[in-house]
C-alpha positions as CSV (number, residue, x, y, z in Angstrom):
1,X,14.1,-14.0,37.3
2,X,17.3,-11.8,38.3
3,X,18.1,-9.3,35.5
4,X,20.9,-7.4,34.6
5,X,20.9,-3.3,34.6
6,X,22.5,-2.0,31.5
7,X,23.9,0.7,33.8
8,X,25.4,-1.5,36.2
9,X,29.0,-2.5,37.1
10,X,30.8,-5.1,35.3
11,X,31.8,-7.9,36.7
12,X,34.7,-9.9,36.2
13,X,35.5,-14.0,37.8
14,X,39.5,-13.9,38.5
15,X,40.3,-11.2,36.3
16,X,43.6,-12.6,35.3
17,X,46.1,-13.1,32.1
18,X,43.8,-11.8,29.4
19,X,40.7,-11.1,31.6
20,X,42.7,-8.9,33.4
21,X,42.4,-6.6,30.0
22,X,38.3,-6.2,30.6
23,X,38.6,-3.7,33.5
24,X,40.7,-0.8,31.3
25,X,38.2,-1.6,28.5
26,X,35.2,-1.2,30.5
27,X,37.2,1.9,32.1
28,X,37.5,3.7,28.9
29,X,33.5,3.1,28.1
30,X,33.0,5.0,31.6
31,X,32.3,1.4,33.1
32,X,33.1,0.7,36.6
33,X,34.7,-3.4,37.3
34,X,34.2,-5.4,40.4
35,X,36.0,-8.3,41.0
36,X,35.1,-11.5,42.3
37,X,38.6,-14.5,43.3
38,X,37.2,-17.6,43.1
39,X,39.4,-18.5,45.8
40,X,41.5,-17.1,48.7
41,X,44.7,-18.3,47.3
42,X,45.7,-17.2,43.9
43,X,47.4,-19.4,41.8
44,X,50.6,-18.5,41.6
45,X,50.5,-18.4,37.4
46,X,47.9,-15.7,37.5
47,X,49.6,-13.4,40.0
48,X,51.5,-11.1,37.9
49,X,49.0,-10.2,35.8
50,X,46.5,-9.4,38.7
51,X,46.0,-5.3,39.3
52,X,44.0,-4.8,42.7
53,X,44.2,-0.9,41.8
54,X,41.8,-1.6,38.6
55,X,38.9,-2.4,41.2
56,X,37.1,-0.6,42.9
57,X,35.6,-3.4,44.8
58,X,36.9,-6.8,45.5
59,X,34.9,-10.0,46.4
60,X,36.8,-12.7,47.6
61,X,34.7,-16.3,47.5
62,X,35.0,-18.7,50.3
63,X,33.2,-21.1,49.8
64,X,29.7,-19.1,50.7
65,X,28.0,-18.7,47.0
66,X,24.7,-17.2,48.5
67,X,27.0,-14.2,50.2
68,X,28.6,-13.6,47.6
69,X,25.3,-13.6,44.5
70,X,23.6,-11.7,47.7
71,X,26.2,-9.2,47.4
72,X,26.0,-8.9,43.6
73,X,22.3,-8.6,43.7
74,X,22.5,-5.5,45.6
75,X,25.5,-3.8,42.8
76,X,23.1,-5.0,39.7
77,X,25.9,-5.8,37.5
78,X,25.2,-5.6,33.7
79,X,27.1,-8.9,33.2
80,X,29.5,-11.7,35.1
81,X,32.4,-13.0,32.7
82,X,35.4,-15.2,33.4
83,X,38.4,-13.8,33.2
84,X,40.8,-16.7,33.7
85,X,40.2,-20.6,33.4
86,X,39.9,-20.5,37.4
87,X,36.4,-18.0,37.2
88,X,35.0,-20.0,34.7
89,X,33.3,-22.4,37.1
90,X,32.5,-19.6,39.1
91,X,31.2,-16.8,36.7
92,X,29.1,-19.7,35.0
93,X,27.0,-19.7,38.9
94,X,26.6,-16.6,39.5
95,X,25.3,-15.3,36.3
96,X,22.5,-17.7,36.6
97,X,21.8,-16.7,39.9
98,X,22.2,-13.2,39.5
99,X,22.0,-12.1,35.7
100,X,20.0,-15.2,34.4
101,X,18.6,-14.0,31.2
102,X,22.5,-13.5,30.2
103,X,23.9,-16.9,31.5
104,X,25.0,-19.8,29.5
105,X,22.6,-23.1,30.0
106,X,23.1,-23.9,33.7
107,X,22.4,-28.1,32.9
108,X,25.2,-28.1,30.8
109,X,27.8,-26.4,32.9
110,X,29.9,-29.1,33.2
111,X,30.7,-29.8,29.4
112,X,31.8,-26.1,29.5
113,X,34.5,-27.1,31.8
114,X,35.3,-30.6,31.8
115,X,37.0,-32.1,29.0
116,X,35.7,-35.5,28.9
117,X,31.8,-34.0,29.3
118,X,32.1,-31.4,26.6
119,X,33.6,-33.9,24.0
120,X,30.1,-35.8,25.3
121,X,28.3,-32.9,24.5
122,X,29.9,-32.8,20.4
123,X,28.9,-36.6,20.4
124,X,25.6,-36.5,21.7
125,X,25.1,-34.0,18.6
126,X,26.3,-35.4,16.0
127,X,29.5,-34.1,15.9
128,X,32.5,-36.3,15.1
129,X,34.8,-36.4,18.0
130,X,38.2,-37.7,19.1
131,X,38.1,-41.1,20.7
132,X,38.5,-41.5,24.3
133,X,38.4,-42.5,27.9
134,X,38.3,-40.9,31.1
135,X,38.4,-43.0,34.1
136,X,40.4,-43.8,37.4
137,X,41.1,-47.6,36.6
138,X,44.0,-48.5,34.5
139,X,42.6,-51.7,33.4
140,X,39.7,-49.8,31.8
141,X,41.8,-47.9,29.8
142,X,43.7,-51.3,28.6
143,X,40.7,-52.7,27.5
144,X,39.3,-49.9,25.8
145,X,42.8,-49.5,24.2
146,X,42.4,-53.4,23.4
147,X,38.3,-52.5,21.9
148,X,39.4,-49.5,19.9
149,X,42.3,-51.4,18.1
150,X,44.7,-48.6,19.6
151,X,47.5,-51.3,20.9
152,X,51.1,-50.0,19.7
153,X,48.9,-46.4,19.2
154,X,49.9,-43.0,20.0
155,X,48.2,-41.8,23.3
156,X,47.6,-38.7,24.5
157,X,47.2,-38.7,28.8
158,X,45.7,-35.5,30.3
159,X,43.8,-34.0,33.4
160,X,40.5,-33.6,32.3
161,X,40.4,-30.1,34.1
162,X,43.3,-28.4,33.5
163,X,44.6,-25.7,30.4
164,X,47.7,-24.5,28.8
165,X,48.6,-27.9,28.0
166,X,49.1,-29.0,31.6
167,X,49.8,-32.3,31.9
168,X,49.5,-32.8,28.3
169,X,51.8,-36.1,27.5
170,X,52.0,-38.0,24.0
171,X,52.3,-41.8,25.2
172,X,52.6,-45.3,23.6
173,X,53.8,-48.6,25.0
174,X,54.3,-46.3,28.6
175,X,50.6,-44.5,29.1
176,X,50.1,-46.5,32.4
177,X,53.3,-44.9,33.9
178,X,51.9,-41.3,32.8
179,X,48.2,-42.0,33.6
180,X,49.3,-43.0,37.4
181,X,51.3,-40.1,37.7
182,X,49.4,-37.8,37.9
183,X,45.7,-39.3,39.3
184,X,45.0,-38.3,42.2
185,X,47.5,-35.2,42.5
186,X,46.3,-31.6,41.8
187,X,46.9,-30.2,38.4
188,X,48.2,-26.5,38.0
189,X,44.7,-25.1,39.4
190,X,45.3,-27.2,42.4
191,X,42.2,-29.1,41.3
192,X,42.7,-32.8,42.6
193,X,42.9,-35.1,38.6
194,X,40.1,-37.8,40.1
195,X,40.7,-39.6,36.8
196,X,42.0,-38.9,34.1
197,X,41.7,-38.9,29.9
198,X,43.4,-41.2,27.7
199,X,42.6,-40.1,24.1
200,X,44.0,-41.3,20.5
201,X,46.8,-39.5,19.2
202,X,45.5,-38.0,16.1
203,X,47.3,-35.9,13.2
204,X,46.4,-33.1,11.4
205,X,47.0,-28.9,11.9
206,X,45.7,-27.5,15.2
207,X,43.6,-24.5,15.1
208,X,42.1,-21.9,18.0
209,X,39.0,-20.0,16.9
210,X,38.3,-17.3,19.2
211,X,34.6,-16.5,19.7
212,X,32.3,-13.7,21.2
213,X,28.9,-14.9,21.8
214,X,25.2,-13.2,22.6
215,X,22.1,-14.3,22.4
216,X,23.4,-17.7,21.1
217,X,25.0,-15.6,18.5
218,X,28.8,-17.2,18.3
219,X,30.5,-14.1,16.4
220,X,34.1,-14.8,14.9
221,X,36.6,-12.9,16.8
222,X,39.7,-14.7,14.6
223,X,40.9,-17.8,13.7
224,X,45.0,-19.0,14.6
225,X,47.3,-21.9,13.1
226,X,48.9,-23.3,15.9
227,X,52.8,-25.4,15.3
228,X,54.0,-27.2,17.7
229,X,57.2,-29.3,18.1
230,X,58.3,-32.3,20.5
231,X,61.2,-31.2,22.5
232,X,62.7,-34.3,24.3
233,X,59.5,-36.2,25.0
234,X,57.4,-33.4,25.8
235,X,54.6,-33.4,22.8
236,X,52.4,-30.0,23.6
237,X,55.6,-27.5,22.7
238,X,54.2,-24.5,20.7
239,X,56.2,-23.5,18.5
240,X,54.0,-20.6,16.8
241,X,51.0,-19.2,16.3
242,X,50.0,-17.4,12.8
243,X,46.4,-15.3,12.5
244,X,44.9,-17.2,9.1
245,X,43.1,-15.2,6.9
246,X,38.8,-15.9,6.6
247,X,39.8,-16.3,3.0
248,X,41.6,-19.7,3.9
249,X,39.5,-22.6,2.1
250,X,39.2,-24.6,5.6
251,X,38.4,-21.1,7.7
252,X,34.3,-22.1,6.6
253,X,34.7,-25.6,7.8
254,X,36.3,-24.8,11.1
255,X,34.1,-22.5,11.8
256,X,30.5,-24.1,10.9
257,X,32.1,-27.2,13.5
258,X,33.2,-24.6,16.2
259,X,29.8,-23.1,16.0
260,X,27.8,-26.2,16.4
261,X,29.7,-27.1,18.9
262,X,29.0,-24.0,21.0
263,X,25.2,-24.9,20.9
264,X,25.9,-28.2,21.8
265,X,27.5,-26.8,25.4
266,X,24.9,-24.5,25.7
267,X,27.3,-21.4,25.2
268,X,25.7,-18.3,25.4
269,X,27.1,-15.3,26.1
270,X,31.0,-14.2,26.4
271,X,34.6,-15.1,25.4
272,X,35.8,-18.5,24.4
273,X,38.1,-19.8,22.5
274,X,37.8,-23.4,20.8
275,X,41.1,-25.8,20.0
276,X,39.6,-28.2,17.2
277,X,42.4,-30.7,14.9
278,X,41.9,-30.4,11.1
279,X,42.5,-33.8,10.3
280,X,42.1,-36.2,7.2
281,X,38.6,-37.2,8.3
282,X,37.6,-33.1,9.0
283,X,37.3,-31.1,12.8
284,X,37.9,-32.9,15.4
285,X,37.4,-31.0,19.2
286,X,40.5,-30.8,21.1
287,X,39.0,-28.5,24.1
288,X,37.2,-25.9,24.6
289,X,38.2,-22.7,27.3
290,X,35.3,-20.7,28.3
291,X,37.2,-17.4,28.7
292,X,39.2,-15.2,26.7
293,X,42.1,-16.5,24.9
294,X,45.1,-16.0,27.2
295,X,48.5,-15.0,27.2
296,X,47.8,-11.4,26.4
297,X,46.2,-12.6,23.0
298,X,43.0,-9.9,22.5
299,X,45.9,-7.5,22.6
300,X,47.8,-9.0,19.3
301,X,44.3,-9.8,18.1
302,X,43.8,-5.9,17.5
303,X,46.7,-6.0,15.6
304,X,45.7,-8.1,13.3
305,X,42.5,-7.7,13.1
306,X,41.3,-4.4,14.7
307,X,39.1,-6.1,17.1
308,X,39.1,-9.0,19.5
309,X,37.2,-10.4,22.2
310,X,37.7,-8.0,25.0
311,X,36.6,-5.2,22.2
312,X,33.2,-7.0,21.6
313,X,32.1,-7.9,25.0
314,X,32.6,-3.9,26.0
315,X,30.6,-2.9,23.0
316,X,28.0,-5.1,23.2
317,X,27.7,-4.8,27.1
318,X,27.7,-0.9,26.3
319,X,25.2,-1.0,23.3
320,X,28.4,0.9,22.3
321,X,28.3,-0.4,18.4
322,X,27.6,-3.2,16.3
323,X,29.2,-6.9,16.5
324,X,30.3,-8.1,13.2
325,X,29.9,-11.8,12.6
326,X,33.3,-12.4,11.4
327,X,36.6,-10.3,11.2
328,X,39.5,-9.2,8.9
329,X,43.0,-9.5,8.4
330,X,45.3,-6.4,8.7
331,X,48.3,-7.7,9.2
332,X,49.8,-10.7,8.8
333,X,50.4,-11.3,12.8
334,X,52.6,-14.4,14.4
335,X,53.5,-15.4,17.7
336,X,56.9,-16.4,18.1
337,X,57.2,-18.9,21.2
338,X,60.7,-19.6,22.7
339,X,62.0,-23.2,23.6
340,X,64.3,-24.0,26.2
341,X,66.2,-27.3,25.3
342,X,68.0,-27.3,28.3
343,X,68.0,-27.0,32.2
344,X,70.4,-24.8,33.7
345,X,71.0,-21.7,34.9
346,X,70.5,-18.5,32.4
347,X,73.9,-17.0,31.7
348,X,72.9,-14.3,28.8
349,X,69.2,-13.6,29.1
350,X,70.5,-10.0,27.7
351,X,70.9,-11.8,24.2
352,X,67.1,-12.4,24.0
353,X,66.3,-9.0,23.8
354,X,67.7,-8.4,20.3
355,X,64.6,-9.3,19.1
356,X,63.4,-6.1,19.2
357,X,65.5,-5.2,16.3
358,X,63.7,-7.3,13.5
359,X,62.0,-5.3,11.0
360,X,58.5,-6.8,11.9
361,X,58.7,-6.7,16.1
362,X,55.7,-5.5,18.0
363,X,56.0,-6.6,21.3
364,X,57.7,-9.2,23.3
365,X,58.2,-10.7,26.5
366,X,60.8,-12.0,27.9
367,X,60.4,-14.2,31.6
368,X,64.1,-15.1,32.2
369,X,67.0,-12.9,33.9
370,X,70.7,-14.3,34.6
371,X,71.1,-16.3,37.5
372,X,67.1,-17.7,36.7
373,X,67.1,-21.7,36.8
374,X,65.0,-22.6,33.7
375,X,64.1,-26.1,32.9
376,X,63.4,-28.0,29.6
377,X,60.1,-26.3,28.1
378,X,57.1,-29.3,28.5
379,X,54.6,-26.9,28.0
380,X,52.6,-23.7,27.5
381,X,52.9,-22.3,31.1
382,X,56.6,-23.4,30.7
383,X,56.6,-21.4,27.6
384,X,55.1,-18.5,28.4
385,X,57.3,-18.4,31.8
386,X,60.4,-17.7,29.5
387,X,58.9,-15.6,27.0
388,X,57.8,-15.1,23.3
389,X,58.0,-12.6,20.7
390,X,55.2,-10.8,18.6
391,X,55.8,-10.1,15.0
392,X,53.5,-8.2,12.4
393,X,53.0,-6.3,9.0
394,X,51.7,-6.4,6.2
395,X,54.3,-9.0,4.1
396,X,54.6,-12.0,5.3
397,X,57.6,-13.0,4.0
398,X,59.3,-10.2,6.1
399,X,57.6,-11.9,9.2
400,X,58.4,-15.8,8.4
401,X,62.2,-14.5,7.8
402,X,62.2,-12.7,11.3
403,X,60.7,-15.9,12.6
404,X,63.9,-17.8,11.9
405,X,65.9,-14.8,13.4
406,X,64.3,-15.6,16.2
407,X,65.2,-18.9,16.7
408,X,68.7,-17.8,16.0
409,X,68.6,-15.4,18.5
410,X,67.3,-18.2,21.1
411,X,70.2,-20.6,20.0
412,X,72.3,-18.3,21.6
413,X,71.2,-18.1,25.2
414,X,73.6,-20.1,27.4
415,X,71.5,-22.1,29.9
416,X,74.5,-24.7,31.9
């Protein structure tokens, strides 16, 4: 068995969006990062937040898994984490060729990644699930729409290896012109959609609970209410995103689902972060993303909470303090994200930045500059290409009124 060595490099799968946050962490605990690219060719979503000048060493995959776990074998890493959705394939390997007594169960790897197998995974244990199809034939999904009693139904159509909502389209009558589409053409990660998942539409509030995980142990990082709005006939829109306090009645519930869930993938050890449905009936899994939450989020996280999952996975792979099972609420913390409801070119993208006035602003981003084409927002990487805007502090009333000054801030950019 390959171990790791406590006093060994970290070692971090396409250290991008939040994963690119692990090699300043590990940095400040005196913990050198190496890098391994899943890939020659960087997708072109990750390549801002990419800093070569973090690493001391880079490993670039190519295709030849034994060079590169050969290579890690001889640096001794004390653990392999995914940074970004495209290392998680990746990162789930190597640690169980190189670091085995800290990887994740290797014969469930694909229900870690694949959205059809992990919803599998919550069936095969009990778990209610969301009902569903994944196949390459059309006339399968009509007859299982037919079986189900889902004709004149709400649909939802998506890649069943993709994130950030790519691909993510609310059907009806139409799911046959959505569902060809996109099968056989790459998603956003430039993985190939061999078939593709057809899934009831179901209603309820959308939650994310973030996780750190040893040992089996699935530790609470926080828990987020997601909104989310249609804009034209795109369905995956987000709207906002509001830190809920563990005090919340349906925090227990969420949580005790997420968990179980976890063991039923055979997640071990790192960052993940769970998308389950509150509905009438209870949880229901939406998907799970066996990385850090993206979009910058451990850094809001602190806010709110002090902690987040880039804090843990230091301290535990440090021995550098204790991992709490849950967390706290400091501050009553919101993500704001902006909408375009229009294509055009940006004529004002000056006006956006007056969001730094409200009383409750701590950070924002904003993607956009004049003369920028920018099209209808269809979904998260849409969204987070023009920007969105962090507010916190302790009264919430302060933050949910600078929330609608917001969106009156954003009705004013001229897109034509």
């Amino acid at each position: 068995m390959m171990l790791s060595d406590p006093n060994g490099p970290a070692v971090i799968v396409d250290p991008f969006s939040s994963g690119g946050m692990y090699a300043p962490a590990f940095r400040q605990a005196g913990v050198p990062v190496v890098a391994v690219l899943s890939g020659p060719d960087m997708p072109e979503v990750y390549r801002a937040s990419f800093h070569p000048e973090d690493f001391p060493e880079m490993i670039v995959f190519d295709g030849d898994l034994d060079a590169v776990a050969g290579r890690l074998r001889e640096l001794r890493p004390r653990c392999i984490l995914p940074g970004a959705e495209s290392g998680v394939e990746l990162a789930d390997l190597l640690s169980s060729l190189v670091t085995e007594e800290l990887a994740n169960v290797p014969e469930l790897r694909a229900a870690r990644r694949h959205k059809w197998e992990m919803a599998e995974a919550a069936r095969r244990a009990g778990l209610p699930v969301i009902r569903q199809i994944c196949t390459d034939d059309p006339a399968e999904v009509e007859a299982w729409i037919e079986r189900e009693g889902l004709v004149g139904r709400d649909l939802v159509v998506k890649p069943p290896k993709s994130a950030s909502t790519d691909g993510v389209t609310r059907v009806r009558e139409n799911w046959r012109e959505a569902f060809e589409a996109q099968l056989g053409r790459p998603n956003q990660w430039q993985i190939i959609n061999d078939r593709m998942l057809v899934q009831e539409y179901v209603n309820g509030h959308e939650y994310v609970i973030d996780i750190f995980s040893h040992d089996g142990v699935h530790t609470v990082t926080d828990l987020c209410r997601y909104t989310k709005v249609d804009n034209s006939e795109y369905m995956a829109v987000y709207d906002a995103m509001e830190w809920v306090s563990p005090d919340e009645p349906e925090v227990q519930e969420l949580v005790d689902y997420t968990r179980k869930f976890l063991d039923a993938v055979g997640f071990r050890f790192g960052a993940a972060h769970v998308e389950v449905m509150l509905s009438e009936d209870g949880p229901r899994l939406i998907e799970l993303n066996a990385r850090p939450h993206g979009g910058g989020q451990p850094r809001f996280c602190r806010m709110a909470t002090g902690d987040s999952q880039i804090d843990r996975a230091v301290r535990y792979f440090t021995r550098a303090g204790e991992i709490p099972e849950g967390y706290r609420l400091q501050n009553v913390t919101l993500v704001v994200f902006l909408i375009s409801r229009a294509s055009g070119i940006v004529r004002n993208a000056a006006c956006l930045e007056d969001v730094a006035k409200l009383a409750s602003h701590y950070h924002h981003v904003v993607g956009v500059k004049d003369g920028d084409r920018l099209e209808v927002t269809k979904d998260l990487l849409n969204t987070l290409s023009l920007g969105f805007v962090v507010l916190a502090g302790p009264d919430r009333e302060q933050v949910w009124a600078d929330y609608e000054e917001v969106r009156r801030i954003e009705a004013g950019l001229i897109v034509a």
